[in-house]
PyMOL commands that place a pseudoatom at each C-alpha (Angstrom):
pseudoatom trace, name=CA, resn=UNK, resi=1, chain=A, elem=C, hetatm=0, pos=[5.329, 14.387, 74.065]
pseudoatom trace, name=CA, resn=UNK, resi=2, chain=A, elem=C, hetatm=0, pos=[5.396, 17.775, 75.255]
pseudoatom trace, name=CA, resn=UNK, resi=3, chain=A, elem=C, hetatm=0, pos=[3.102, 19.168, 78.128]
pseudoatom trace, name=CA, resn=UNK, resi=4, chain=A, elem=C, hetatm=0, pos=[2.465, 22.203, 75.446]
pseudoatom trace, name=CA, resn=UNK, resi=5, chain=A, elem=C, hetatm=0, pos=[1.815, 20.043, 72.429]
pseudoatom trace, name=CA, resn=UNK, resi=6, chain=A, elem=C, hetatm=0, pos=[-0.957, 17.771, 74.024]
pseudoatom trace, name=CA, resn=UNK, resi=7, chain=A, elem=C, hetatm=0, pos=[-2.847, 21.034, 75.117]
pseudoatom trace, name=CA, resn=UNK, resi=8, chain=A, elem=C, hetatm=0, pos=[-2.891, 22.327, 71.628]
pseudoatom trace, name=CA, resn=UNK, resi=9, chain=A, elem=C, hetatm=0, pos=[-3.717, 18.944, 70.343]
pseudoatom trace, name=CA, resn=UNK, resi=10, chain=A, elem=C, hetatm=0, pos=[-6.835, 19.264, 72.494]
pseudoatom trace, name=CA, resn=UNK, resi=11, chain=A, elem=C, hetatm=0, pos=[-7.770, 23.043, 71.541]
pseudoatom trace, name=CA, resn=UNK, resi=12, chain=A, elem=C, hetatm=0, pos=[-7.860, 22.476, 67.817]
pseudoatom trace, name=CA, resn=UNK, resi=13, chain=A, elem=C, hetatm=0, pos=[-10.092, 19.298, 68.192]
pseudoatom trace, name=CA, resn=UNK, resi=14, chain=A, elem=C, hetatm=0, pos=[-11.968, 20.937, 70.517]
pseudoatom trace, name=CA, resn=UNK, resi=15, chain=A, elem=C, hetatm=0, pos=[-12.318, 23.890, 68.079]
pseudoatom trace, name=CA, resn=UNK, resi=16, chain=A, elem=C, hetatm=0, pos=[-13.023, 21.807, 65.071]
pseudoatom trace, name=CA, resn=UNK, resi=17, chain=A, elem=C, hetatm=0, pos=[-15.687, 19.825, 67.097]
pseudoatom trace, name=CA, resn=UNK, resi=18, chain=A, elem=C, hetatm=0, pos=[-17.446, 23.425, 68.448]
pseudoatom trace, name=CA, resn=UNK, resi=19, chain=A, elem=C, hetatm=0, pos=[-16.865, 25.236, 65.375]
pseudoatom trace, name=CA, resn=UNK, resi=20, chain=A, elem=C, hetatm=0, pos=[-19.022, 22.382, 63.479]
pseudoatom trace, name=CA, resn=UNK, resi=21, chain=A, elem=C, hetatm=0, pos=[-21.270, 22.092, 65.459]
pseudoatom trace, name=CA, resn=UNK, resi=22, chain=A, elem=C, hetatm=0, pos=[-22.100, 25.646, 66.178]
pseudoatom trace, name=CA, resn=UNK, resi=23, chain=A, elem=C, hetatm=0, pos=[-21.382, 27.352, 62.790]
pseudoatom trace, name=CA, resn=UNK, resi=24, chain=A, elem=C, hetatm=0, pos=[-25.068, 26.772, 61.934]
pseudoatom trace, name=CA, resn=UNK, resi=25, chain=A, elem=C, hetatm=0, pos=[-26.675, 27.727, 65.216]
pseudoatom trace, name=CA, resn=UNK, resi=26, chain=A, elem=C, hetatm=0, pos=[-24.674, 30.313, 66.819]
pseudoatom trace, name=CA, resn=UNK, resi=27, chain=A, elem=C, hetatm=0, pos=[-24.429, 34.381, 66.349]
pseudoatom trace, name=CA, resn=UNK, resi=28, chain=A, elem=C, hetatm=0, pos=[-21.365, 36.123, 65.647]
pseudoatom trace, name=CA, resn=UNK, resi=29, chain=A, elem=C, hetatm=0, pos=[-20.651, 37.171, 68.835]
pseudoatom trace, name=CA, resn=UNK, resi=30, chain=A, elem=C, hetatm=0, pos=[-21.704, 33.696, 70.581]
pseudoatom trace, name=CA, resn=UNK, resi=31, chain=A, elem=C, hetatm=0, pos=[-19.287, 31.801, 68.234]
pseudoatom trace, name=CA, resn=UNK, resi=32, chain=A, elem=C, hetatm=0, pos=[-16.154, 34.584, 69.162]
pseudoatom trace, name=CA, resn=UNK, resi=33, chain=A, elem=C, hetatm=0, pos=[-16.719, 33.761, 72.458]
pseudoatom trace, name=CA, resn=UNK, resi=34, chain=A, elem=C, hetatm=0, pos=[-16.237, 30.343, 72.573]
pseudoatom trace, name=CA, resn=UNK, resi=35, chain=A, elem=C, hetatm=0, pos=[-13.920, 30.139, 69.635]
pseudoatom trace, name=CA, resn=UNK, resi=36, chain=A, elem=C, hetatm=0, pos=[-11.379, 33.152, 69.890]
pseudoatom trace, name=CA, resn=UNK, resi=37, chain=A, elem=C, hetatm=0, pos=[-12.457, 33.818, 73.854]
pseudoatom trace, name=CA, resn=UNK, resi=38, chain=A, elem=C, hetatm=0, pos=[-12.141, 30.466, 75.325]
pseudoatom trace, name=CA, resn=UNK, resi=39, chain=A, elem=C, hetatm=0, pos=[-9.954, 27.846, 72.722]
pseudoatom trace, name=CA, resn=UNK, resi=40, chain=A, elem=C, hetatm=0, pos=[-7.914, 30.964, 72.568]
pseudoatom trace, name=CA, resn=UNK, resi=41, chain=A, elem=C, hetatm=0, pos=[-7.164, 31.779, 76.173]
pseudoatom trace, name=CA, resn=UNK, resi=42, chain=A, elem=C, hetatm=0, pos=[-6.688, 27.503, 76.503]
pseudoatom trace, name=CA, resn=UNK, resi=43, chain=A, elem=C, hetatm=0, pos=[-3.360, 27.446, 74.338]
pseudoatom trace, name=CA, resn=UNK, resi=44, chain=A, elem=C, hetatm=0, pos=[-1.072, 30.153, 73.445]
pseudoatom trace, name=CA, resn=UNK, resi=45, chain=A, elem=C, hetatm=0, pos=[1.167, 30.917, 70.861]
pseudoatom trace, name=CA, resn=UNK, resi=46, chain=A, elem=C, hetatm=0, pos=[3.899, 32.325, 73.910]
pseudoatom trace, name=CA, resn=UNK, resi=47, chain=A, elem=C, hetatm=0, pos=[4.288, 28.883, 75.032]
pseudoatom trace, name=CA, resn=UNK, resi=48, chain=A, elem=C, hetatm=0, pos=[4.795, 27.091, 72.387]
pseudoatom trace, name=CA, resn=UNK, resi=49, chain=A, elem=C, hetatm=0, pos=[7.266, 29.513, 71.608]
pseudoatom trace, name=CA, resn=UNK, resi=50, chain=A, elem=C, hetatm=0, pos=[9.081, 29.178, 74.859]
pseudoatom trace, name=CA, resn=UNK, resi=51, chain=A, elem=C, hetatm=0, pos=[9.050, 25.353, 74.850]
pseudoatom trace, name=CA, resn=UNK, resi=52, chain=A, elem=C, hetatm=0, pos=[11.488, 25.583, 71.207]
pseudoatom trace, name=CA, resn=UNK, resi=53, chain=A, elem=C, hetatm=0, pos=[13.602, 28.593, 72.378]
pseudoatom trace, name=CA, resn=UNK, resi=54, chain=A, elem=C, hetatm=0, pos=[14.203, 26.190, 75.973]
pseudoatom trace, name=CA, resn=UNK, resi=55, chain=A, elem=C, hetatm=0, pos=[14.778, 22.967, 73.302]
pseudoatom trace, name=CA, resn=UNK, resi=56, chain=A, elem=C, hetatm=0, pos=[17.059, 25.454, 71.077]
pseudoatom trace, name=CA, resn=UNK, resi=57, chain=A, elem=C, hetatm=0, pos=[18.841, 26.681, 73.843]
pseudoatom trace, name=CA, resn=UNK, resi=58, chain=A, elem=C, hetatm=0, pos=[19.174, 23.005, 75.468]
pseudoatom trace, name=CA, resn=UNK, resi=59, chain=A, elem=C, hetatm=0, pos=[20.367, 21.780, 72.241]
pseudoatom trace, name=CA, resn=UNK, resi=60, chain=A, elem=C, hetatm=0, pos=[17.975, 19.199, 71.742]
pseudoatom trace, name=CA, resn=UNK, resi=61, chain=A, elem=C, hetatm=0, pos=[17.021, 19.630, 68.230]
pseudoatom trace, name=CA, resn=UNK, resi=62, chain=A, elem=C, hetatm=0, pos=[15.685, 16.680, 67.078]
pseudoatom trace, name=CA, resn=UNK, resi=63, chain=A, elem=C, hetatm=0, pos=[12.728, 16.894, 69.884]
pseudoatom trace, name=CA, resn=UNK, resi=64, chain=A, elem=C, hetatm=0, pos=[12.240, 20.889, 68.672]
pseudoatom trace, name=CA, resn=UNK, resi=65, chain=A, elem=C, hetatm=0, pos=[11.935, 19.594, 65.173]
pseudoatom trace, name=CA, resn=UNK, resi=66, chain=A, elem=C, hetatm=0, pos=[9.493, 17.135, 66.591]
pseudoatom trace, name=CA, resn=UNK, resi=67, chain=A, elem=C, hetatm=0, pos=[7.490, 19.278, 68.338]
pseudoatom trace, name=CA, resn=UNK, resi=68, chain=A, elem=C, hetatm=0, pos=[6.950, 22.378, 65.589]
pseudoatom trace, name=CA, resn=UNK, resi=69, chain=A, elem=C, hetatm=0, pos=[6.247, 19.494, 63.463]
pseudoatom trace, name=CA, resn=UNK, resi=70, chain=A, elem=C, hetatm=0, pos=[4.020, 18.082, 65.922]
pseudoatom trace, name=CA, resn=UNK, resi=71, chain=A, elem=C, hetatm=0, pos=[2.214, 21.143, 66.507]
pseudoatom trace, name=CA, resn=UNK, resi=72, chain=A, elem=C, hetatm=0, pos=[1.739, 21.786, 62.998]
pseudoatom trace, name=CA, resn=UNK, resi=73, chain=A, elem=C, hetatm=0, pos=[0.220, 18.821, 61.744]
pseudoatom trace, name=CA, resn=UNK, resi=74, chain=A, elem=C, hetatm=0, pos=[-1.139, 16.718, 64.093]
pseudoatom trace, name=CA, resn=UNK, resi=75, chain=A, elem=C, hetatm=0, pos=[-3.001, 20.096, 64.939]
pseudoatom trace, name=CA, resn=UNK, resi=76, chain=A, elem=C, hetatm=0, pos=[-4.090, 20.070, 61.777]
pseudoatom trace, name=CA, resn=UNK, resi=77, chain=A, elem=C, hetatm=0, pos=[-5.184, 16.882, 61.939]
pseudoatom trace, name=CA, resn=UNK, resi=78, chain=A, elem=C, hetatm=0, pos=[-6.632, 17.565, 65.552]
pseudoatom trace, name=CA, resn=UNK, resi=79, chain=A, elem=C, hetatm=0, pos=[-8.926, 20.354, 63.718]
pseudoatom trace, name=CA, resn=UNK, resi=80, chain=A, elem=C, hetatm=0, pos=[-10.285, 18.057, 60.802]
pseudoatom trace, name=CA, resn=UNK, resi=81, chain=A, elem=C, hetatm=0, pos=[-10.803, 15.114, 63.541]
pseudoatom trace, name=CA, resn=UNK, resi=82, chain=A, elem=C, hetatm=0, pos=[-12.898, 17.556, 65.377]
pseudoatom trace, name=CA, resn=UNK, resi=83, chain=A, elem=C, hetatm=0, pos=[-14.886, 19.276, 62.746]
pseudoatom trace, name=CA, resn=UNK, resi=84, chain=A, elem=C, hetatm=0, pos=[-15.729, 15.861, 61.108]
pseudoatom trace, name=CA, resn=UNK, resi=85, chain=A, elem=C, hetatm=0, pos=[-17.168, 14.336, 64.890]
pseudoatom trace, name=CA, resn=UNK, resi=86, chain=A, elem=C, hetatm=0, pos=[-18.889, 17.481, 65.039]
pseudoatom trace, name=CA, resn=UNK, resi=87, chain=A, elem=C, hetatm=0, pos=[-20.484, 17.272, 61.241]
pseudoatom trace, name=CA, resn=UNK, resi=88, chain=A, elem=C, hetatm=0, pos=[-20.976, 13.475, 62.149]
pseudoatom trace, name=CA, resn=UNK, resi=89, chain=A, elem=C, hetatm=0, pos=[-22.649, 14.620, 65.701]
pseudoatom trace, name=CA, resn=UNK, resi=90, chain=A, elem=C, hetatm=0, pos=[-24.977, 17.049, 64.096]
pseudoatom trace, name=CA, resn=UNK, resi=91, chain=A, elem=C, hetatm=0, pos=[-26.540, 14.502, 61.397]
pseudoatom trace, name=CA, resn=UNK, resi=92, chain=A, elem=C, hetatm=0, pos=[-27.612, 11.742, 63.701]
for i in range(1, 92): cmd.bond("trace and resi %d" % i, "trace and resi %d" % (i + 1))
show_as sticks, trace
zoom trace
């Protein structure tokens, strides 16, 4: 697995977890900083993008496949497992 992918794995759980458990409790501005400011500045779109133009250009298609796949839905998935620990976290 991809340096790249595992760090965006752990931003959108991280994101799901703080976004559930803060969307109650924080302002506005407190929830832009920690959501857009800091999960923001901890992946990037740039290199993801640079890890499947290196894959395209190396020819290795079946790991680029892998990885926007990757990306896609197990970040997905990342961002529900987070939100639910964070719903599950603020009940008990």
């Amino acid at each position: 697995m991809q340096a790249t992918l595992l760090v965006s794995l752990a931003a959108a759980g991280g994101f799901g977890l703080c976004w559930s458990l803060g969307q109650a409790r924080w302002s506005p501005q407190v929830a832009t900083v920690v959501l857009v400011g800091f999960f923001g500045s901890f992946t990037t779109f740039s290199s993801f993008a640079f890890d499947c133009s290196s894959l395209w250009e190396e020819r290795r298609y079946g790991v680029l496949a892998a990885d926007v796949l990757g990306h896609n839905l197990l970040g997905l998935l990342a961002m529900w497992a987070g939100i639910a620990a964070g719903r599950g976290a603020s009940r008990g």
